[in-house]
C-alpha positions in Angstrom: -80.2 95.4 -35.5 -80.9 92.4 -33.3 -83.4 94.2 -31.2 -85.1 94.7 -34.3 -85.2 91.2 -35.5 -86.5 90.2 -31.6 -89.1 92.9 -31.9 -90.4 91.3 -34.8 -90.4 87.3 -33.5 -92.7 89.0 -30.3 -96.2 88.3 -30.9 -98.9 90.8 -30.4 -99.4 90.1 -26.8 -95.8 89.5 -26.2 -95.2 93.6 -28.0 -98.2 95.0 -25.8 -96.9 93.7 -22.9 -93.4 95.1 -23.4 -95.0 98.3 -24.2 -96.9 98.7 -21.4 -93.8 97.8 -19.1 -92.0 100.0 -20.7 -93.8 102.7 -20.1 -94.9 101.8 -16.6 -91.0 102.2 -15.4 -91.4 106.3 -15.9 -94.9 106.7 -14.7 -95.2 104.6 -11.7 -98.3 103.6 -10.1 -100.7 104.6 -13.5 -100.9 101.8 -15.0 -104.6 102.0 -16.0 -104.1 105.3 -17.3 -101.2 104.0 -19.6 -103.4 101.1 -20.9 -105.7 103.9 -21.9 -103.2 106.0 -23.4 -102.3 103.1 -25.7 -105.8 102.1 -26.6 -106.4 105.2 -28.0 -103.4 104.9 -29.7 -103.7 101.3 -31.3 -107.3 102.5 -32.2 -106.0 105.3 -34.3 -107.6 108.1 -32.1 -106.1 110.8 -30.1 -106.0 111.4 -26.9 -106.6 114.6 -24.3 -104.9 114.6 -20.7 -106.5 117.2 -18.2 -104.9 117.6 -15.3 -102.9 120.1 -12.8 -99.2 120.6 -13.7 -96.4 118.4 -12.1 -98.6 115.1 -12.5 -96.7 113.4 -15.3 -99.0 114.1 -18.4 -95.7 115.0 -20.5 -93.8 112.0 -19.2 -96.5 109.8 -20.3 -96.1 111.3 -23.8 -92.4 110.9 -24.1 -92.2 107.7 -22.8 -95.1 106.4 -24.8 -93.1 107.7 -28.4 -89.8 106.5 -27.4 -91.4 102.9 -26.0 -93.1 102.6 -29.9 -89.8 103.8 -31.4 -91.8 107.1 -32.9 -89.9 110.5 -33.6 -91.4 112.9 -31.0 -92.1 116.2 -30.8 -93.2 118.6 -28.4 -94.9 122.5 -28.9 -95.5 124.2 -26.0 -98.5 126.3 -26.5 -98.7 129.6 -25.4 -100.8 132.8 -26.1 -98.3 134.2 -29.2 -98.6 130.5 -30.8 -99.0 131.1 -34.6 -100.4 128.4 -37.0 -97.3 128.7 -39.2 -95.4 127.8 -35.8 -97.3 124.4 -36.0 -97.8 123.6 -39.4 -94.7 125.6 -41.1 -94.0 128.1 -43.8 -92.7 128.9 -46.7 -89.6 130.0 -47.3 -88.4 132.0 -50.6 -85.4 130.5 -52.7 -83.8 133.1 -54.1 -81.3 131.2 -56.0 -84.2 129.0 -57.4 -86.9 132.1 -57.6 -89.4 129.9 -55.9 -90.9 128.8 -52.5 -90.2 125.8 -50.4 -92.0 125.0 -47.9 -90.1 124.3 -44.2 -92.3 121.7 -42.6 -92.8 122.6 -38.7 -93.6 120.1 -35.8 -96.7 118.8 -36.6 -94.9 116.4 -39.2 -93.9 114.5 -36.5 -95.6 110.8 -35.7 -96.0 112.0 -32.0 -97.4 115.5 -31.4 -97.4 116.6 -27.9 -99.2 119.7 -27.8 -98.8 120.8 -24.2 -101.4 123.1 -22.8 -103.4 123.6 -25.2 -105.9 125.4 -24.0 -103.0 128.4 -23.3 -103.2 129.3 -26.9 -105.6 131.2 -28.9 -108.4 129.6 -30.7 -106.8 130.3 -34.2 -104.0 128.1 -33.3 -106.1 125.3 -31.5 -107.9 124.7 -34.9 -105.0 124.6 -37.1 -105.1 121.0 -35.5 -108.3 120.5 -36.2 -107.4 119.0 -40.3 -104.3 117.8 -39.3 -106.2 115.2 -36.6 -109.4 114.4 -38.9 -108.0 113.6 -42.2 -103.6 113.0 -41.2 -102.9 116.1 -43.4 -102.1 119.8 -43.7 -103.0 122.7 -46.3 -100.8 125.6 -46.8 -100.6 128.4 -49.8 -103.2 125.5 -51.5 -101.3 122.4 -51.5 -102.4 119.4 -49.3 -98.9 117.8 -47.3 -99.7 114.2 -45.6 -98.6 113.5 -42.3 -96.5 110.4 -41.5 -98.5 107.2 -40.3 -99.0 106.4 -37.4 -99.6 110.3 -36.5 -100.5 110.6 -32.9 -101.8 113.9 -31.1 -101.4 113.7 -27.2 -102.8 116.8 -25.6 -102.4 118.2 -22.6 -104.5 121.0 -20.8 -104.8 122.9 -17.7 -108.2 123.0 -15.6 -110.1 125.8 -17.1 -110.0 127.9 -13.7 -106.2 128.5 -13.9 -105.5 131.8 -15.9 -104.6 132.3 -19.1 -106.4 129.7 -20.3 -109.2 129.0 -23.4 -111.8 126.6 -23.2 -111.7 123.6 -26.6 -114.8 123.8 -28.8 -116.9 121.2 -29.2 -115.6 120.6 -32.4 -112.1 120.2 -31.2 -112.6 118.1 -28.4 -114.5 115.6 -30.5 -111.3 115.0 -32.6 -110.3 113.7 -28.9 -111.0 110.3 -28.4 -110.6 109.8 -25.3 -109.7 112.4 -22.5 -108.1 111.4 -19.3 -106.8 112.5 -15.8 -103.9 110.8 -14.5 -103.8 112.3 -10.9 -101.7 112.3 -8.3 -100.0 109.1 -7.7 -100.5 106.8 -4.6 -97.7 106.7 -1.3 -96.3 104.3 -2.6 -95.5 105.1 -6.2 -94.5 108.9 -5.3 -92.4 107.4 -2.6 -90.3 105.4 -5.3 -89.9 108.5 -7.5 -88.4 110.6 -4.6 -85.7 107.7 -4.0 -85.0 107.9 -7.7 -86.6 104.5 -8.6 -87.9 105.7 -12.1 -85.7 104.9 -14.6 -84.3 107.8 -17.0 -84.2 105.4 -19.9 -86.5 103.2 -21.8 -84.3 100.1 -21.9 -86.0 97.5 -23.7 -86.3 96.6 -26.8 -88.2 99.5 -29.3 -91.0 98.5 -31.9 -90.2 99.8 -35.5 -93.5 101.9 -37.4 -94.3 99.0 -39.4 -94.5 96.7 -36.2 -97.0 99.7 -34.5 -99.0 99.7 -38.1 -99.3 95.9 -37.9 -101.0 96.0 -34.3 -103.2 99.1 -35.2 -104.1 96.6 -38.4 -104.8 94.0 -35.9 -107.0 96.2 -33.5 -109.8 96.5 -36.9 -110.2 92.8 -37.4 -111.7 92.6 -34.2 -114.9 91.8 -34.4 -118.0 93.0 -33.1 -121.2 91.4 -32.8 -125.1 92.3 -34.1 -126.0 92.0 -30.4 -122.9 94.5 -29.0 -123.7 96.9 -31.3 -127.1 97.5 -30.4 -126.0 97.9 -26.9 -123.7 100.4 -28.3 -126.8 101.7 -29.9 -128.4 102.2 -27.1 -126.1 103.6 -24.8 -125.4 106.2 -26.9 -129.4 106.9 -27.4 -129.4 107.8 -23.9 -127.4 110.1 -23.8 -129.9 111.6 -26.1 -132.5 111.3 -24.0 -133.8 115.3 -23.7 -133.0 117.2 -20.4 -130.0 114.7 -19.5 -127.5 116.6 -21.6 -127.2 119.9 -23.8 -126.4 117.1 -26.7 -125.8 113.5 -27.0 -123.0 111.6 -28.8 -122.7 112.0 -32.3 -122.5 108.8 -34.8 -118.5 109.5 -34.7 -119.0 109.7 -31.2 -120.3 106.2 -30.9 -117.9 104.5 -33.8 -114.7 105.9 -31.6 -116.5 104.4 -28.8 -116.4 101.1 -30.7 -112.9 101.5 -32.1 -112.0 102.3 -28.7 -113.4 99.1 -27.3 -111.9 96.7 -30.0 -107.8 98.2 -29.3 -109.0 97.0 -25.3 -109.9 93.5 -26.5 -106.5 93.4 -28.2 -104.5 94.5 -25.6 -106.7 91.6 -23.3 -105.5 89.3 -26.9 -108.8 89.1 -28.0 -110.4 89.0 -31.2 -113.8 90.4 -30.1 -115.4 93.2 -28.0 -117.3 92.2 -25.1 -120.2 94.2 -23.2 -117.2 94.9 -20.4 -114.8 96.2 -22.9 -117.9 99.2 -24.2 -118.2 99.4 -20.3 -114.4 100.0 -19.6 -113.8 103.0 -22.2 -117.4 104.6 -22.2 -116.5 107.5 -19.9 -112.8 108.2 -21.5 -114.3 108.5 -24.7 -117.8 109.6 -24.0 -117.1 112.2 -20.9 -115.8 115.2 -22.8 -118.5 115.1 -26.1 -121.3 115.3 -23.2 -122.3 118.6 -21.8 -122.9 119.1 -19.1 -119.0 118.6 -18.5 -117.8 121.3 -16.3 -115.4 119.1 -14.4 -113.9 115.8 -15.8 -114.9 114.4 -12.5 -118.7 115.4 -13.4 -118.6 113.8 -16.9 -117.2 111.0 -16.0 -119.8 110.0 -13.0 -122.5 110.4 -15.6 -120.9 108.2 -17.9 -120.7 105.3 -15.4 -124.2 106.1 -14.0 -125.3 105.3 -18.1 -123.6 102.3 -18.3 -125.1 101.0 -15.1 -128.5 101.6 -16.2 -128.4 100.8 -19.5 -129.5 96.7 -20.0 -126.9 95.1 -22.4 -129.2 93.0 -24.6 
């Protein structure tokens, strides 16, 4: 009961900084890739982790839920996935003589849906509702998922078997995608001597205190003059023979929302050129074909930002 009551004396600064910390004691070494994973979080997006197996990706996930104090769950995906295995079913009462339906793991405020690319289409898009609009249909009737809902995604590269490539249209409900990689000497030296620590120790944020800061990441403000730069970075990447197809208008407002949760994690109340610069490629790499590698994507991203003039 205390913790609580600490939890909500912290200011915003003082919550994303205990956060971050948090989180940082169970993937060591990654801290850029954390402050990414909670932007997209604060900003109300989702977010996409490619990477090999082994590298942390469902560490990140777990510790991220438990350091928010967010139930958690985890599907593993796999080729015999269903959609009722996701979303639920209904179950037949036969003292009542009527259905009820058994809500499955997607009601959850932290989805991790690992590998995702290991089940089949059909299954990938029974996500695709559930992370546009926070809600589910089955037999007809619309269920709401809780708030904050959160979809953390991980996928294997597309070269390792038994996988199936994400449609555009599923990837855009992504907004951002990342690779954590492998981590530096020193870092992977401190998890083999056992440095990590098993349990998230401090102080948990209740959902009302993670509602308040996502609140807080849409009063930041964004000038005339940043939004035309916005404008125009996302103009070239519809510039004809540069890529199959350039970023959508949802594309370029999860840009923006993107940039505002980084200004609030810096405790700023307004997006700079630097803050577009920062999340461009996370959010911008996987809408962009050509984007056979992450690596690839993400190279052209930074190439537009350096030769687009911010006005």
């Amino acid at each position: 009961m205390t913790s609580t009551n600490h939890n909500n004396q912290l200011q915003p600064a003082e919550q994303v900084a205990s956060i971050l910390h948090s989180v940082e004691q169970h993937l060591l070494g990654k801290q850029l890739v954390i402050r990414y994973a909670l932007t997209s979080l604060l900003a109300k997006g989702h977010l996409l982790l490619e990477d090999v197996p082994g590298v942390g990706k469902t560490t990140l996930a777990h510790a991220l839920a438990s350091s928010l104090g967010l139930n958690y769950q985890r599907v593993q995906f796999t080729s015999d996935l269903l959609p009722a295995d996701l979303i639920g079913v209904s179950v037949y009462l036969r003292d009542a003589g009527k259905f009820e339906f058994h809500r499955g793991p997607i009601f959850s405020q932290v989805l991790l849906a690992d590998e995702i690319n290991r089940a089949s289409p059909k299954t990938q898009s029974a996500l695709l509702e559930a992370m546009a609009e926070q809600q589910v249909t089955h037999d007809s009737a619309t269920h709401l998922l809780p708030d904050p809902f959160f979809v953390i995604a991980t996928q294997n590269p597309q070269n390792q078997i038994g996988t199936h490539a994400l449609p555009e249209s599923q990837l855009d409900r992504f907004m951002m995608r990342l690779s954590i990689g492998y981590p530096d000497a020193a870092a992977e030296k401190a998890l083999y001597l056992g440095q990590r620590r098993d349990k998230v120790d401090l102080s948990k944020l209740a959902t009302h205190d993670v509602l308040q800061l996502q609140a807080q990441v849409n009063s930041v403000t964004v000038s005339s003059a940043l939004a035309d730069y916005v404008i125009a970075l996302v103009s070239a990447t519809r510039e004809p023979n540069r890529f199959t197809h350039g970023l959508s208008p949802r594309g370029g407002l999860a840009l923006l929302q993107a940039a505002k949760a980084w200004a609030f994690i810096d405790g700023r109340s307004f997006v700079t050129p630097e803050d577009i610069q920062m999340v461009f490629a996370p959010v911008a790499g996987h809408r962009l074909l050509p984007n056979s590698t992450i690596d690839a994507a993400t190279a052209i991203c930074q190439d537009l930002v350096k030769s687009v003039a911010i006005p």
